[in-house]
Each structure stands twice: as structure tokens, then as C-alpha cells.
N, C-alpha and C positions, 0 to 999 in steps of 0.2 A: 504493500500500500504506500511506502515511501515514494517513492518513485511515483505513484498518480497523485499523490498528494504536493509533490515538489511543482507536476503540468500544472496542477490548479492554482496554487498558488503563483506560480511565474504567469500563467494565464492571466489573473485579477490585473495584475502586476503591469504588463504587456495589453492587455483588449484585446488582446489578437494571437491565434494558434500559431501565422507566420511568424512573428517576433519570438514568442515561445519558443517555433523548432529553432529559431536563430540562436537566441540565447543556449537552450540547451544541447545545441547540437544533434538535433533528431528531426526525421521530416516530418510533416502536418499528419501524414495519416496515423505515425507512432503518439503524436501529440492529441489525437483525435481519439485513438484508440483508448487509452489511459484515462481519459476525462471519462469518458463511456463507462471504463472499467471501474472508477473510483465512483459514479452517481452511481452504478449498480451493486457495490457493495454497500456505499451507505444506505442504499432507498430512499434517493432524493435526488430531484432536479437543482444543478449547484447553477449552471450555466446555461443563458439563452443566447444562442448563436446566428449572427447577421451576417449577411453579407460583408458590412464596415467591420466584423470583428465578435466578441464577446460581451456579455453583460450578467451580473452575479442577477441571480433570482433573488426572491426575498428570503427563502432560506439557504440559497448559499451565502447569500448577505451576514448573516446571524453565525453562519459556521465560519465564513470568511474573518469577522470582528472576532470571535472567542479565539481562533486559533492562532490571530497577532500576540495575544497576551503572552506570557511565560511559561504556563503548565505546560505540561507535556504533552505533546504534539497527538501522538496516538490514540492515547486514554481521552482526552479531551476529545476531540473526532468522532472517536465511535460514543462519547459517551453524550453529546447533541445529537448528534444523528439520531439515536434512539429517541433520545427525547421529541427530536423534532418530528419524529413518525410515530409517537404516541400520543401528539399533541399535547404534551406537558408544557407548560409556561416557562420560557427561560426570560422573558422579558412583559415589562407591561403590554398589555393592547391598546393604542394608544385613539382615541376617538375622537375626530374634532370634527366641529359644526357651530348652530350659532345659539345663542347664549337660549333662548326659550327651547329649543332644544332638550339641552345638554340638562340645564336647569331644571323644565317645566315637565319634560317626559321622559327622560333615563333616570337622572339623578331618585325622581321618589322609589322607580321599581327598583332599585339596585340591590338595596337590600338582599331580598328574598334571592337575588342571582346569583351573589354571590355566596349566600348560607347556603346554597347545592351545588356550588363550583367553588371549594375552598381553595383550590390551586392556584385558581386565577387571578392577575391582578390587572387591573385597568388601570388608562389615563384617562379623562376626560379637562378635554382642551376647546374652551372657548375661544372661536375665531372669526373676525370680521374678512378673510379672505380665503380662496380654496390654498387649503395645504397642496403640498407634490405628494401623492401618491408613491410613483418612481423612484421619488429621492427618498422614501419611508420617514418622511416627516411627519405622517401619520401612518398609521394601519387600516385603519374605517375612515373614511369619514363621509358625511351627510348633509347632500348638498340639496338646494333648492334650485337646481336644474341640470338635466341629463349632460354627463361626462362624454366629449369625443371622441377619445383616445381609446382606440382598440383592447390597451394593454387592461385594461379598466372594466371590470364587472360592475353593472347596475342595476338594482332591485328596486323597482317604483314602489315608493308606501303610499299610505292613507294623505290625501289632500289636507291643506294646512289655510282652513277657511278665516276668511280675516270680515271683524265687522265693526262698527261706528260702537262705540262708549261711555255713559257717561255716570256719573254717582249723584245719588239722592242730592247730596251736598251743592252740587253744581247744580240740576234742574230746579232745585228749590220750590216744590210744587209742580211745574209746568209741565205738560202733555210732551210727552219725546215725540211727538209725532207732529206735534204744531211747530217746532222750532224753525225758524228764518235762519239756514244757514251762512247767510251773509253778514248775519250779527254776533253767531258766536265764536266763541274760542276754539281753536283745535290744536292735539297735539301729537307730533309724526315722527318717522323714522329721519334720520338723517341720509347724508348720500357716505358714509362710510362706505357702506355696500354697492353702491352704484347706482345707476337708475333702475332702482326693482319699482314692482309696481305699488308698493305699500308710500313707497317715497314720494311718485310722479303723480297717485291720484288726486292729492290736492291742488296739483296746477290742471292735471284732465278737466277736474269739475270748476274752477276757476276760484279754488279759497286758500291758494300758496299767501296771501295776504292776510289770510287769517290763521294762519300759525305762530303760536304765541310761544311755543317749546319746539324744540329738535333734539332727537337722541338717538346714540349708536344701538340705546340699552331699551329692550322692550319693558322690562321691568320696573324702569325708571317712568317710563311713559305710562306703566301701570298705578305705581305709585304718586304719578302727578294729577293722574283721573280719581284716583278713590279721594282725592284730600279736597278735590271741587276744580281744579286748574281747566278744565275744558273738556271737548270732545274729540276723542284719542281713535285711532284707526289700529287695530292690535287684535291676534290670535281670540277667535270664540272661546277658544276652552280654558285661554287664561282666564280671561274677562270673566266667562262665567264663573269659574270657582273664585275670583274676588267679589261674586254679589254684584258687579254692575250691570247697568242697566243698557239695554242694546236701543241705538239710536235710528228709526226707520231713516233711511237716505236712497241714493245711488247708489248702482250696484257695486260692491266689494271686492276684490281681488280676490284670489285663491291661489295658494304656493304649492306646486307639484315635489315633495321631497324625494331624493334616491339617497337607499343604500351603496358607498360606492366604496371598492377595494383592488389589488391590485389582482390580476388574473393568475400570476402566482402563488397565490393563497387559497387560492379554490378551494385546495384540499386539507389546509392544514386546519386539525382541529379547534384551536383553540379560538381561531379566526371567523370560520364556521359556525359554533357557540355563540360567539358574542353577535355576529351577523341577527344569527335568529332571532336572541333576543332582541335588539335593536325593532328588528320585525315587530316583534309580540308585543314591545312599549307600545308603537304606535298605534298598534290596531287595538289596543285595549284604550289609549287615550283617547283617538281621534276615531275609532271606526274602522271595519274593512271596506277597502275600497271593493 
């Protein structure tokens, strides 16, 4: 195993099999052979192979970083590998999305997921921009619109229905349904995130002049509706579990969420696990589509 172990490594090393047979003095097909031989002893895909060259998978990512360290080369090897084909957790799972999310429908189930997967450990990574996938800046992450990139697995969840806001405190008697929206306050997302539609509906329906608050944070915009500050444009099922009061308007946006990961992880258990769950958050929070 030395010897396919040296190809792989010079391989990372190099990008490329031709550099490899260069360096080591062997041709592409002895360099080719070896890698073949070292994924089939471990039971696992280390390298994806391109035309331009090489690129480590995400567990040969994981075997690549452990086997830089100092232990001993061998016993280390075989002894991820197993793990990596048992799905045993040698690293957190790292899960980024955006703050209602992360906050409003993983964080309460988490509990109970993790009392029957005591092995596992997770991140969860609030972010106002898509992680790389590629670069394993994340593991999952959960985006609010369909991923391009071939390399990238997507599972469409439950619709993320958005509606108008406001708290007793604010209406102070008055019919939510009589209100002259030209007269009241409103409070929106800001354009951290871009021009999503939760941002842009206040200039569609012409009341970007009636924004009295802006925030990255839906939270914030929840907290500034319960205290009386205006009428907020935010997640149904937050709104409803704070007790406010839903404002008849113009029609509302609705955000399409995916599961996204890289296509390298398909199989890997641990990955798989928390994919499902992520699944089962949403459709217990928001519904199955």
C-alpha cells in the first residue's frame, strides 16, 4: 500500500497523473493503476479525474488533511477509511443557510436528532451568502434557489410562504383590513442578500418610501413588529408562532428552499443522516410540498 499511497499523495501534490509519472519516474498507466488499487483497498472514491488533471473528493479531502499530520501513515489510513465507510463522524457537519432557517426550523428539532445520533456532531453556520460547496466551506447547505453546478445534489423542500405583519400594539384597534397602505409604516429585509423578492416588493407595490427599518436579520424585523414599529413583510410560521396579526395586502412572495450538497457525499453516511433530517425539519414546520 506504500507505494499507492506515495501516487496519491504526489497526485494531490501535482493535479495531475502526468506530473506524478514525472516526479516519480513511472508512466501514467503504473500511476493510474495504483490510485485504482489504493481506492479499492480503502473502499472509497479519493480522486475525480479530468481531462485538466485531478481533484481530491470530499473524502479523499478528509483522508488527504488526516494523513498530513504526524501519526503514522498506515494505521491512520486504514483507520479513516473505515470510519469513512461506516459513516462514523470524524468531523463536524457543517450546515449553512440563512438565519430563520438555521434559527427558526433546525435549531428547535435538534435536540431529539441528536439524542438518537450520539456520534454526531454538527455546525450550524448562519450566512448572508452561498458558501463553496467545492471548497467544503460547508457540507449542506440550504439555499433559496436551485444550485447550477453539476457537481451539486438538490432536494426541493416545502415553500417558505412570506406574509404582511403587524401586532395589536401597532393596529391599536383598527380593522387590518381597512388600513391605507400609503400611510403606514413598514419594515423589510435589506439588500445584504441581493435583490430577493422579500427586498424588491416594497418598490413593486410603490411603498420603498414607506420603510421606516431595514435589516439583514428577520428576527430583528420580528422583534421590531411585536413592540408596534410597523408593518413587516416576514416568514408565516414565524409570524404566526409570535401571535401577530396577518395584514390583508398584495400578493406575497414565496421562497423555493433546496437541500444542497456536494455529489461526492451521496453516499456517505453521516451526510445522508443529517440531509434527511434537514428534510423532516421542514416538512414538519412548513408542510409537505
Amino acid at each position: 500500500m506504500w507505494d499507492n499511497l506515495r501516487c496519491f499523495v504526489c497526485s494531490v501534490e501535482t493535479g495531475s497523473f502526468t506530473d506524478t509519472a514525472k516526479r516519480l519516474n513511472l508512466s501514467i498507466a503504473t500511476v493510474s493503476r495504483r490510485l485504482q488499487k489504493l481506492e479499492s483497498e480503502l473502499g472509497l472514491r479519493l480522486l475525480n479525474r479530468h481531462v485538466s488533471g485531478v481533484e481530491l473528493t470530499a473524502e479523499g479531502q478528509i483522508v488527504y488533511e488526516k494523513m498530513a499530520g504526524p501519526a503514522d501513515q498506515f494505521s491512520e489510513l486504514t483507520r479513516i477509511a473505515a470510519m469513512l465507510r461506516d459513516g462514523v463522524n470524524l468531523e463536524p457537519v457543517v450546515i449553512s443557510s440563512t438565519e430563520p432557517i438555521i434559527s427558526d426550523i433546525l435549531a428547535p428539532k435538534l435536540a431529539a436528532f441528536l439524542s438518537i445520533n450520539s456520534d454526531l456532531r454538527l455546525t450550524l453556520s448562519v450566512s448572508t451568502s452561498n458558501v463553496s460547496l467545492p471548497k467544503r466551506e460547508a457540507d449542506i447547505a440550504i439555499r433559496l434557489n436551485r444550485p447550477q453546478d453539476d457537481n451539486l445534489m438538490a432536494k426541493r423542500l416545502p415553500p417558505l410562504k412570506l406574509g404582511l405583519y403587524a401586532s395589536k400594539v401597532y393596529l391599536n384597534g383598527r380593522d387590518p383590513s381597512a388600513l391605507a397602505f400609503e400611510n403606514e409604516n413598514f419594515l423589510g429585509m435589506d439588500n445584504s442578500f441581493g435583490d430577493i423578492p422579500e427586498a424588491t416588493w416594497f418598490s413593486k407595490h410603490g411603498l420603498a418610501h414607506r420603510l421606516i427599518l431595514k435589516s439583514s436579520s428577520v428576527r430583528t424585523l420580528c422583534a421590531a413588529t411585536i413592540e408596534g414599529c410597523g408593518i413587516s413583510l416576514v416568514p408565516r410560521f414565524i409570524a404566526d408562532r409570535q401571535g401577530l396579526i396577518e395584514i390583508p395586502g398584495p400578493a406575497t412572495p414565496q421562497r423555493t428552499p433546496y437541500v444542497v450538497f456536494h455529489r461526492d457525499f451521496r453516499k456517505v453516511k453521516r451526510i445522508v443522516l443529517t440531509k434527511n433530517w434537514i428534510v423532516e425539519c421542514f416538512e414538519k414546520t412548513l408542510g409537505k410540498t
